[in-house]
GUTORMI-501085 format. One record per residue (C-alpha): x negated, y, z; residue number from 0; residue in three letters. Coordinates in nm, 4 decimals, always signed. Example, Ala and Ser with C-alpha at 12.3 -4.5 7.8 and 13.67 -1.06 7.14 Angstrom:
2
u/v/w/k/r
-1.2300/-0.4500/+0.7800/0/Ala
-1.3670/-0.1060/+0.7140/1/Ser
This chain:
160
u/v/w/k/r
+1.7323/+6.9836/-5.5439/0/Unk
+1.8885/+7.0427/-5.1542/1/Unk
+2.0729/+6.7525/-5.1935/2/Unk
+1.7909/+6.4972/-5.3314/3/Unk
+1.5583/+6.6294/-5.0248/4/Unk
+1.8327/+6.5911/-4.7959/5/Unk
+1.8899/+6.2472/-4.9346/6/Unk
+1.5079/+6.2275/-4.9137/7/Unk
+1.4877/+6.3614/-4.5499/8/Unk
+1.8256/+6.1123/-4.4468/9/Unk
+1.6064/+5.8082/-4.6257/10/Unk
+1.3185/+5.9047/-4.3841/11/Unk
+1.5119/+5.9385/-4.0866/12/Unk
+1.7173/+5.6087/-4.1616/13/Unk
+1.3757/+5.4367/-4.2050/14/Unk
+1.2165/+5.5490/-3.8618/15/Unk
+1.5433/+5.4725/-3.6560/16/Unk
+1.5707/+5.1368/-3.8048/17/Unk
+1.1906/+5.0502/-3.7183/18/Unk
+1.2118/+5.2062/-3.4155/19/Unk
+1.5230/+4.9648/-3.3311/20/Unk
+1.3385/+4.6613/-3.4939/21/Unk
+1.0078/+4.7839/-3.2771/22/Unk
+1.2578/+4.7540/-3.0058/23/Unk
+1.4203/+4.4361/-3.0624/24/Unk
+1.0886/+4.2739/-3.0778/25/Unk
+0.9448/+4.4027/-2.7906/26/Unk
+1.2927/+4.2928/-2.5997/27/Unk
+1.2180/+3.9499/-2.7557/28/Unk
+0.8453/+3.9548/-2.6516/29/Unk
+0.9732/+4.0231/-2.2675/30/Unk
+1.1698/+3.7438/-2.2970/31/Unk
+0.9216/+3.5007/-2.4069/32/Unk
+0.6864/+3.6683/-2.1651/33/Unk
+0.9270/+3.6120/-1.8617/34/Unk
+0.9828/+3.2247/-2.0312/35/Unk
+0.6341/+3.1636/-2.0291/36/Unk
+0.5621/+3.3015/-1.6380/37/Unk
+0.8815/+3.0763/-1.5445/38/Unk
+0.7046/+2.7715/-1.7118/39/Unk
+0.3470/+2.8573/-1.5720/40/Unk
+0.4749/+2.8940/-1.2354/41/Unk
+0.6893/+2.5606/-1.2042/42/Unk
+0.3361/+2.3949/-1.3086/43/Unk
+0.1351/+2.5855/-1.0659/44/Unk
+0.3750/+2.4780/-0.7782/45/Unk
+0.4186/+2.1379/-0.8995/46/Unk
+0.0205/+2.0909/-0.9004/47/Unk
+0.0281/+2.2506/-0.5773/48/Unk
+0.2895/+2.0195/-0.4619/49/Unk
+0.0356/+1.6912/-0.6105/50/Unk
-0.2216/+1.8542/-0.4289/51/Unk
-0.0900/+1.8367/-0.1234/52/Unk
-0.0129/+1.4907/-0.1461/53/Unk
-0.3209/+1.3859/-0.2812/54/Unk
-0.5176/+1.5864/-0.0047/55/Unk
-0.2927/+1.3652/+0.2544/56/Unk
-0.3520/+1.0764/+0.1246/57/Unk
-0.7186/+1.1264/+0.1455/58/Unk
-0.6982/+1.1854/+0.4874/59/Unk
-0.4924/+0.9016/+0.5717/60/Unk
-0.7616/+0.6832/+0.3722/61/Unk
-1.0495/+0.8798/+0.6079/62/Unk
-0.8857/+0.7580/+0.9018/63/Unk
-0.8256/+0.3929/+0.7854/64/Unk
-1.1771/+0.4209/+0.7292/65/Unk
-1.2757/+0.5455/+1.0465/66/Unk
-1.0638/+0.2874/+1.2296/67/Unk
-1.1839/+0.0312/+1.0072/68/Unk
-1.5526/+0.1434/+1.0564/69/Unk
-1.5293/+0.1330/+1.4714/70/Unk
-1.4303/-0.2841/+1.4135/71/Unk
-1.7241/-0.3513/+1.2370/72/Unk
-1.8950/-0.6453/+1.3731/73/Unk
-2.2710/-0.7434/+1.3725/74/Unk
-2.3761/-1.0332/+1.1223/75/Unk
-2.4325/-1.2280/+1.4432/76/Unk
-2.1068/-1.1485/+1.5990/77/Unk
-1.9728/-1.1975/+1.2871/78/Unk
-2.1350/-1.5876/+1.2537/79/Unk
-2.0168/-1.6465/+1.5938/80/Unk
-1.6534/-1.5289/+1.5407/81/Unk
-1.6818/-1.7399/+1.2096/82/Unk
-1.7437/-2.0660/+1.3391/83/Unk
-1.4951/-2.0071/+1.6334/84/Unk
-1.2497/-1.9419/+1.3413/85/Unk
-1.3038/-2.2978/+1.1445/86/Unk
-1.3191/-2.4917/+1.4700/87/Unk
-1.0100/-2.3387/+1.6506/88/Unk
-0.8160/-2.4300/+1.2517/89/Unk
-0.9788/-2.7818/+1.2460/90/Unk
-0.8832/-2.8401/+1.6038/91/Unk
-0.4999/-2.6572/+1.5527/92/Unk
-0.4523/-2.9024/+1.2022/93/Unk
-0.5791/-3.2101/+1.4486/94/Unk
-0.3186/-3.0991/+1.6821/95/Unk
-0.0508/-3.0594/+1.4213/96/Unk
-0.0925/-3.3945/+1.2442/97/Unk
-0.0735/-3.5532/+1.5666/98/Unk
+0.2318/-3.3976/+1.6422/99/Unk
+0.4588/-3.4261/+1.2850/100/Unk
+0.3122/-3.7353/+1.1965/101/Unk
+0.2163/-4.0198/+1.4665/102/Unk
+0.2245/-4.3164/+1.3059/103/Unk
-0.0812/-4.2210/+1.0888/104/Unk
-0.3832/-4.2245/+1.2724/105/Unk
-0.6447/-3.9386/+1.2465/106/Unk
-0.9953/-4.0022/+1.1223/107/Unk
-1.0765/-3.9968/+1.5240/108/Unk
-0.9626/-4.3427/+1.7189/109/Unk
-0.6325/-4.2364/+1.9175/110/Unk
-0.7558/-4.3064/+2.2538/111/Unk
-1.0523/-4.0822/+2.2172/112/Unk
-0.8316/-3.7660/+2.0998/113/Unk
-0.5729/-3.8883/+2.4036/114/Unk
-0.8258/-3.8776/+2.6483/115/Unk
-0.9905/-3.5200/+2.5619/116/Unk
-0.6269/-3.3837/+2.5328/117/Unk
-0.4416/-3.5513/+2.7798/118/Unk
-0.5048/-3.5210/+3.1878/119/Unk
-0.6047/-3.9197/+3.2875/120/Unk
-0.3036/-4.0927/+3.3786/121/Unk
-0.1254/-4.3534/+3.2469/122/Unk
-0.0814/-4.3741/+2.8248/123/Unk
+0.1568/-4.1610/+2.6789/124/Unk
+0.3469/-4.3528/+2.4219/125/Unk
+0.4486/-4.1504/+2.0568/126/Unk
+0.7791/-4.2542/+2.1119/127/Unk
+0.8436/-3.9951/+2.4016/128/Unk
+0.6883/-3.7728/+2.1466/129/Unk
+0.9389/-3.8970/+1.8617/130/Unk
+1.2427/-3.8371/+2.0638/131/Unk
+1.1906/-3.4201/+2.0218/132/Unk
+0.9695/-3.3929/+1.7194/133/Unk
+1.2665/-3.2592/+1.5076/134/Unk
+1.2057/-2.9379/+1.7255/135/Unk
+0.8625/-2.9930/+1.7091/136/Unk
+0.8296/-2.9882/+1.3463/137/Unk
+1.1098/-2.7027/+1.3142/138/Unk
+0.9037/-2.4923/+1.5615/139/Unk
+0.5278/-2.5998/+1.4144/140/Unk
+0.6275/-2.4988/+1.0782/141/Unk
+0.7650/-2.1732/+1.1606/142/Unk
+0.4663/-2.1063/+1.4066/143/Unk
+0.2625/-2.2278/+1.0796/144/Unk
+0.4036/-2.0405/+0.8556/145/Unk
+0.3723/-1.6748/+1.0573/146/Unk
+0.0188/-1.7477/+1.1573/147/Unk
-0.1019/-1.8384/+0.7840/148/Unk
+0.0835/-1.4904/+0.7520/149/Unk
-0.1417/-1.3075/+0.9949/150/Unk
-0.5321/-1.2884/+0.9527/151/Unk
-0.7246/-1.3900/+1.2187/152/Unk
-1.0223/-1.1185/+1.1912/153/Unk
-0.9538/-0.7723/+0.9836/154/Unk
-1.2660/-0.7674/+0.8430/155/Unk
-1.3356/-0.7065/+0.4910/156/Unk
-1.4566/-1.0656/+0.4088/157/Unk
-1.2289/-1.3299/+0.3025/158/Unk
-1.2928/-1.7108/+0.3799/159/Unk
């Protein structure tokens, strides 16, 4: 009878170490998923943080384009005015280049009008003097045309 309550009492003991070692094992297990998770939940907090940051930047780099924007805001009159200075300074810029690159056609206006409102009084300037450099001419008017169709006249919100 000793020996089966010994055996008993070893049984018992056997049985409590080995769920005390399990208990153990999981709650060294637990840690480490624990100490996984706070590494993953901190990498998100700092890269939202880092988004954040950005995000708050960019919104006050979009204030200030605002602001600037809003201090070159013209009045609807100003605005007309500007306007029609804009179409007439194109229409009398295309004049001038068609003139230039092409002389031998003649503009809807009779030559010796648009001579005499661009040219000082004098004797008449022939187109051949004009033919002998318009290689230059047309090298430099379509480079001058092509940056200025590049930049916009007015940086106002309306497009024409």
């Amino acid at each position: 009878m000793e020996r089966l309550e010994e055996k008993h009492l070893l049984t018992q003991c056997m049985t409590e170490k080995e769920e005390k070692y399990n208990l153990k094992n999981k709650l060294c297990r637990a840690a480490v998923a624990q100490k996984k998770r706070k590494t993953l939940n901190d990498n998100k907090q700092r890269r939202v943080r880092e988004k954040l940051e950005l995000l708050e930047a960019k919104t006050e780099e979009l204030e200030n384009k605002n602001q600037v924007l809003n201090r070159q805001i013209f009045s609807s009159e100003e605005y007309a005015c500007l306007q029609k200075r804009l179409k007439d300074l194109q229409h009398r810029h295309n004049e001038f280049w068609s003139l230039i690159l092409n002389p031998s056609i003649p503009s809807l206006n009779p030559v010796g009008t648009m001579l005499s409102s661009a040219l000082p009084p004098g004797p008449e300037v022939s187109f051949s003097l004009f033919q002998e450099g318009t290689f230059d001419l047309r090298t430099e008017g379509e480079t001058l045309r092509n940056t200025s169709s590049d930049v916009p006249f007015l940086a106002v919100g309306v497009s024409f």
